[in-house]
C-alpha positions in Angstrom: 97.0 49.9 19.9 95.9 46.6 21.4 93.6 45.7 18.3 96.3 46.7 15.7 98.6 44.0 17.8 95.8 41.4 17.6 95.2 41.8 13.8 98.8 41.7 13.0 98.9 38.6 15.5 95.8 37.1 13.9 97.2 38.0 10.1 100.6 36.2 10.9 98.5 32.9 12.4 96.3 33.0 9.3 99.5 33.0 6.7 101.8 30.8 8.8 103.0 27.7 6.9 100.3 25.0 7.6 101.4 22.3 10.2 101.1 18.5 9.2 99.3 16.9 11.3 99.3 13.0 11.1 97.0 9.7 11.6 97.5 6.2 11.5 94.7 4.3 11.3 94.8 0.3 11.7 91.5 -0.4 9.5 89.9 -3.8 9.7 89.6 -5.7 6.7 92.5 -3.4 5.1 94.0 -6.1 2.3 97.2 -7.8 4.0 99.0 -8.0 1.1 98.5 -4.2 -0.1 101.2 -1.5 1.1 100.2 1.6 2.9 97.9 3.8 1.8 99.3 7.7 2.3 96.4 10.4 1.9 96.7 13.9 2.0 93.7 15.9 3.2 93.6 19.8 2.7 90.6 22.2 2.6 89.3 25.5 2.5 92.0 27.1 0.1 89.6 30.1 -0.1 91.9 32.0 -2.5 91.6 35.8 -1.9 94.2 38.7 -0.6 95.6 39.8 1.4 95.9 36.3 2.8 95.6 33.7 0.2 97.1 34.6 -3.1 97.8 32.3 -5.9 101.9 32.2 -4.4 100.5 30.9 -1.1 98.3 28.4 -2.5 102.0 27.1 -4.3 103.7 27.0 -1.7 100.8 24.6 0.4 101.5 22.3 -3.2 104.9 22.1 -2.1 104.6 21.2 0.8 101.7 18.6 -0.2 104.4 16.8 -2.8 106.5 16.7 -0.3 104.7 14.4 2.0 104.6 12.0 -1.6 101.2 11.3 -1.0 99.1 8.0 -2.8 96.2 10.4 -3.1 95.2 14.1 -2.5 92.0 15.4 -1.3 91.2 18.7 -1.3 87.6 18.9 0.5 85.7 22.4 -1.0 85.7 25.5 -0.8 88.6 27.2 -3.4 87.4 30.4 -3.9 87.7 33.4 -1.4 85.1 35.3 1.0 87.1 37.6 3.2 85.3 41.4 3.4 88.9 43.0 2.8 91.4 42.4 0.0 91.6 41.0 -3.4 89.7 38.8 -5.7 91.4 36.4 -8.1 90.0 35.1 -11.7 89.3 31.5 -11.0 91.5 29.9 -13.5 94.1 31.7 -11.7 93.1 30.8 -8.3 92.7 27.2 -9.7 96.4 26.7 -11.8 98.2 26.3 -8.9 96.5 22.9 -8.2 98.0 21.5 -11.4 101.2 20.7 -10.3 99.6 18.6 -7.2 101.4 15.4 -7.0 99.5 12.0 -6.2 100.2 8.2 -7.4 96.9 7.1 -7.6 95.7 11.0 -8.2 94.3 14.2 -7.1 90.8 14.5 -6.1 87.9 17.0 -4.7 85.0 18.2 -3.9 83.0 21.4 -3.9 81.8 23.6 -1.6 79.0 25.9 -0.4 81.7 28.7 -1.8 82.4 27.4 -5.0 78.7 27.1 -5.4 78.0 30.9 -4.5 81.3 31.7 -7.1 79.8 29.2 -9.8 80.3 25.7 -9.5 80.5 24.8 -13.3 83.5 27.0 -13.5 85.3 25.8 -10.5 84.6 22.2 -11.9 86.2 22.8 -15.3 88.8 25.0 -13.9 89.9 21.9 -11.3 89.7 19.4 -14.1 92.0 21.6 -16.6 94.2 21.4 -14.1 94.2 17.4 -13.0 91.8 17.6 -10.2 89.3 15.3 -10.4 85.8 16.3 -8.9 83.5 13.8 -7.3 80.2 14.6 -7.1 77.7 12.1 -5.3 80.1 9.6 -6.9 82.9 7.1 -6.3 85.8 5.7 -7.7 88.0 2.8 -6.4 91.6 3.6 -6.3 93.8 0.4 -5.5 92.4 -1.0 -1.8 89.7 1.8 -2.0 86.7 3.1 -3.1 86.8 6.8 -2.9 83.3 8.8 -2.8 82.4 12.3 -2.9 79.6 14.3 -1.8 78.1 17.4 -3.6 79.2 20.5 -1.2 75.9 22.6 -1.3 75.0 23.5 1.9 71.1 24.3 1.3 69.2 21.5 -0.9 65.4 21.7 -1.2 65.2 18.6 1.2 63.8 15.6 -0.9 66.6 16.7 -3.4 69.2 16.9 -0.9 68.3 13.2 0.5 68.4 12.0 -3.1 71.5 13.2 -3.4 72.9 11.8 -0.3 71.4 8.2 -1.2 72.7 8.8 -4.5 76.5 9.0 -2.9 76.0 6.3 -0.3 75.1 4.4 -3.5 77.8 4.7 -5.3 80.3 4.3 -2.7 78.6 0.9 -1.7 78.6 -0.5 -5.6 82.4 0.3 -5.7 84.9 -2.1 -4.2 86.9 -1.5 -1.7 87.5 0.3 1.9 84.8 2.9 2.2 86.3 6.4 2.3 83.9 9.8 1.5 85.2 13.3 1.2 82.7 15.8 1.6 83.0 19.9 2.8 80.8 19.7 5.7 81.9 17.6 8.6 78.0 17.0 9.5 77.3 14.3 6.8 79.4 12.1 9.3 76.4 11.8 11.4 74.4 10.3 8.3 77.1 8.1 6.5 76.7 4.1 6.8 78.6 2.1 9.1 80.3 0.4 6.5 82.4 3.6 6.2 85.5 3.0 7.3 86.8 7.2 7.1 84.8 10.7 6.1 87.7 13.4 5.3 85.9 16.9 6.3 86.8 20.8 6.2 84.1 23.8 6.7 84.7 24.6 9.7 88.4 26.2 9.7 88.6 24.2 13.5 86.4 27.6 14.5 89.2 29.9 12.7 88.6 31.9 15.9 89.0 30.5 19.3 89.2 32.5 22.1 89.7 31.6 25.9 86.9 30.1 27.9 84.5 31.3 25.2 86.0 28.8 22.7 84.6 29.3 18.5 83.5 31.9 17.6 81.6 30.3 14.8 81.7 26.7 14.3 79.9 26.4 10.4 78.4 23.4 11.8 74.5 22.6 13.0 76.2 19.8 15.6 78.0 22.9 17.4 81.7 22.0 18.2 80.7 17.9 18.3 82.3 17.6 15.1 84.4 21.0 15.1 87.9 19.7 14.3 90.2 17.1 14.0 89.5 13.0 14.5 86.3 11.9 15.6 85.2 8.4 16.3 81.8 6.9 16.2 82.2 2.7 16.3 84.2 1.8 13.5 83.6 5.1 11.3 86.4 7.8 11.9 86.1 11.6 10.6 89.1 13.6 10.2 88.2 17.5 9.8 90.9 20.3 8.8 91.1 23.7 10.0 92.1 24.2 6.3 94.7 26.8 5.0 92.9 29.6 4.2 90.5 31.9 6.1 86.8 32.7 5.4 85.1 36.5 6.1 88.1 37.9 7.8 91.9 37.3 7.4 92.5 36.4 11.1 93.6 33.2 12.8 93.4 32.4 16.4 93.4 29.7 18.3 93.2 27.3 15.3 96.1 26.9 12.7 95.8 26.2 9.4 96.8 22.7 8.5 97.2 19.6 6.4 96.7 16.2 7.4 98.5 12.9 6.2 96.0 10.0 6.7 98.2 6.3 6.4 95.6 4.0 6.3 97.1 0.2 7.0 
């Protein structure tokens, strides 16, 4: 009886609306002229029943547009892995993207899930719908220059430095405040200090977190260092989201899902 009450606990955290949680970050060098920047950082859609269907993943869009957001980031990870419940076509996982609302755009970037599902797929499927994926590139969008890093988690090692020094790159050829979205929160420990802001998911904020033992799983090879939420390191800030969906098992505890709104000024 007590483990039916958890699950049902755990299944009712894991589909709760996501909370909004909010930063606003004075950045040096941030043009005086130039209004606010508003981001919106979500991650780890992982679209897959019982807790995760295509009319959740609308409903987070709502909610996104509401926030009227200057840019969306959506940081990997769109298809499902939970051992119970059911799959979903990835076009139809995907559609629900498109009506994402962003004035300067929408943008992501793959991860170690989308690779497993097929990452040239999951690429076209985000583009059909208006979602631009970055991919050890950069952009510059107004006051910043917006990279992306490729969301693999294993790389034969000299490939997966080129990769990164590929990014770092691209990001420092492109004006503007330095901003890279990646999936795992542990490139933060490698990025330049010219970075002014890494946007992060992965690690679901441990998904479950019990008393005095703490995560069950962090995802991360720094432990719970860079586990969840804002992180500082000199001038260089990392923001990671618990994201909205669930990975292996449709249970929440201890870390909700959620959405962050990043003004950067």
């Amino acid at each position: 009886m007590a483990a039916a009450i958890a699950a049902i606990a755990g299944f009712r955290n894991a589909i709760a609306l996501p909370l909004v949680r909010r930063l606003d970050l004075e950045v040096p060098g941030y043009p005086a002229a130039a209004p606010p920047m508003r981001i919106v950082l979500f991650s780890d859609v992982h679209v897959h029943g019982p807790d995760m269907p295509p009319e959740r993943v609308a409903r987070v869009v709502d909610q996104i547009n509401a926030l009227s957001p200057d840019i969306v980031i959506a940081a990997g990870d769109f298809i499902g892995d939970n051992w119970v419940g059911k799959s979903y076509p990835v076009d139809q996982a995907i559609a629900p993207l498109g009506r994402l609302k962003a004035r300067l755009g929408v943008y992501a970037v793959l991860g170690n899930n989308d690779y497993s599902a097929g990452a040239s797929d999951i690429t076209s499927a985000l583009e059909r719908a208006g979602v631009h994926v970055l991919a050890d590139d950069a952009v510059r969008l107004g006051p910043i220059a917006l990279g992306g890093r490729d969301g693999r988690l294993y790389h034969e090692r000299p490939a997966w430095n080129a990769a990164r020094l590929k990014a770092y790159e691209a990001l420092r050829r492109t004006p503007g405040l330095k901003v890279l979205a990646v999936h795992r929160p542990d490139e933060f420990a490698f990025v330049p200090s010219s970075t002014t802001l890494v946007l992060a998911g992965h690690t679901h904020c441990g998904q479950i977190v019990l008393p005095i033992v703490g995560a069950l799983a962090t995802g991360s090879d720094f432990g719970e260092k860079y586990l969840c939420g804002v992180v500082r390191d000199g001038l260089k800030t990392l923001v990671v989201s618990s994201g909205v969906g669930t990975s292996y098992v449709p249970l929440r505890f201890g870390a909700p899902p959620d959405i962050w709104l990043i003004t950067l000024r």
